[in-house]
Structures are given as structure tokens and as C-alpha cells.
C-alpha positions as CSV (number, residue, x, y, z in Angstrom):
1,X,27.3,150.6,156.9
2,X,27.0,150.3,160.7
3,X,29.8,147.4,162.5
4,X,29.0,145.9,165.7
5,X,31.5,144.1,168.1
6,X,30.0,141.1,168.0
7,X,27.0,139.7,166.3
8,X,24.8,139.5,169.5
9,X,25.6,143.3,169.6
10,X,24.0,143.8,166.5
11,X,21.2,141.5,167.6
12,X,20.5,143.9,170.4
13,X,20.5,146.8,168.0
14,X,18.0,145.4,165.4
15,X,15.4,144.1,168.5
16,X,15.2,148.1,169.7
17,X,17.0,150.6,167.5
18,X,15.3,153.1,169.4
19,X,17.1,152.2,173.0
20,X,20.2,153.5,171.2
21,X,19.0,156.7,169.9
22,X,20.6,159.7,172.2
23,X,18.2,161.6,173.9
24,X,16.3,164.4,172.5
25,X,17.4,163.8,169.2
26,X,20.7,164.4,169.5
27,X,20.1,167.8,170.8
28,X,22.7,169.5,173.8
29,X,20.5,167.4,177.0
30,X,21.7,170.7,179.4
31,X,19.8,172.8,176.9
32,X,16.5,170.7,176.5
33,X,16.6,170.8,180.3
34,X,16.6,174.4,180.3
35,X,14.0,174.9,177.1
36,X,15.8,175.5,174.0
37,X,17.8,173.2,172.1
38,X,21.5,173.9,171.3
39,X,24.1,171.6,169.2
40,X,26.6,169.2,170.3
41,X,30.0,168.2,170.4
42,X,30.2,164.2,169.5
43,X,32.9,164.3,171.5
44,X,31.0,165.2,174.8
45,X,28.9,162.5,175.8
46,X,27.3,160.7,178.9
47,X,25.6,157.1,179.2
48,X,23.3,157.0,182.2
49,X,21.1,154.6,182.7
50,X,20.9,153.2,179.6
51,X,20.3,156.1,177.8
52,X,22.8,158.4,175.9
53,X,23.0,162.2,176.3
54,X,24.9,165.1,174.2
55,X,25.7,168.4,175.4
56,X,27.2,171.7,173.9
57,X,30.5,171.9,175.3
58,X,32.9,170.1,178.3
59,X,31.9,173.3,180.3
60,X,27.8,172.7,179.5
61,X,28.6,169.0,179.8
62,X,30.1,169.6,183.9
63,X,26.8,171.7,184.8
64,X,24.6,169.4,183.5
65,X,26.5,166.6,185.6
66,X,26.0,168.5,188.6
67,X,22.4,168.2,189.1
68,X,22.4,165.3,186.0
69,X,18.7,163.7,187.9
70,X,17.3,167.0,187.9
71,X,18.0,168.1,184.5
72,X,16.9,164.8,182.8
73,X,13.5,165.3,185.0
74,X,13.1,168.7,183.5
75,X,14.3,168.0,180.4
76,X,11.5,165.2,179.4
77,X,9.0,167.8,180.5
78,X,10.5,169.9,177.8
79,X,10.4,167.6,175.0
80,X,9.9,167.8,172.6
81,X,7.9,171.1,173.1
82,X,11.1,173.2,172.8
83,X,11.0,171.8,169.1
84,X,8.7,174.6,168.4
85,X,10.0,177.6,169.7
């Protein structure tokens, strides 16, 4: 069972489910950005612009906050291609 804050929150939630799905299906965000997919710590997690990103470690999570535009850029491009390889 899923418990929202308020019941507007939940509201929002039922109208797009989808707009609160992390990116990439969950998958490490600094890996999809550099074609493969890796696994994530729940722990490490960003919310930019809306959107919520995963990555492998604290360490992966700092690179991929250096050049955070870039990587998101490239790592659309490579979804969800690198799903097949």
C-alpha cells in the first residue's frame, strides 16, 4: 500500500503515475549516460527538474553531478537501446 502526505498528493500521483517513475527504469542514470545500465543504491538519489535519477554509488552519483545537463542529454539518446546489449 502506497501513503501520500496529503490527499492532493495522491491526487497528483493517480493524474500521471508516470511523472514519478525515476528515469530509466530505475537504472544507475551515470551508467545509461555512458551505455550500459548498472544498479543503484536507493539511498543515492537526485530530483532535477521534475524528474528522479538513481545512480550506482555517492562516488558515480558526484561524476554524474558534474556534467549532470550533459549526461541526461546523452543518456536519453541511450535509452532504452542499452536494454539490449
Amino acid at each position: 500500500m502506497v501513503h501520500f502526505a496529503s490527499a492532493a498528493h495522491t491526487e497528483m500521483f493517480d493524474a500521471d503515475p508516470e511523472a514519478f517513475a525515476p528515469k530509466y527504469a530505475g537504472y544507475c542514470a551515470y551508467a545509461v549516460s555512458k551505455s550500459y545500465t548498472a544498479s543503484t543504491d536507493p539511498a543515492v538519489w537526485t530530483i532535477y527538474e521534475v524528474r528522479l535519477y538513481f545512480d550506482y554509488s555517492r562516488s558515480v552519483w558526484a561524476l554524474w553531478n558534474l556534467k549532470r545537463d550533459d549526461h541526461i542529454v546523452s543518456a536519453d539518446a541511450n535509452w532504452p537501446r542499452v536494454l539490449e546489449g
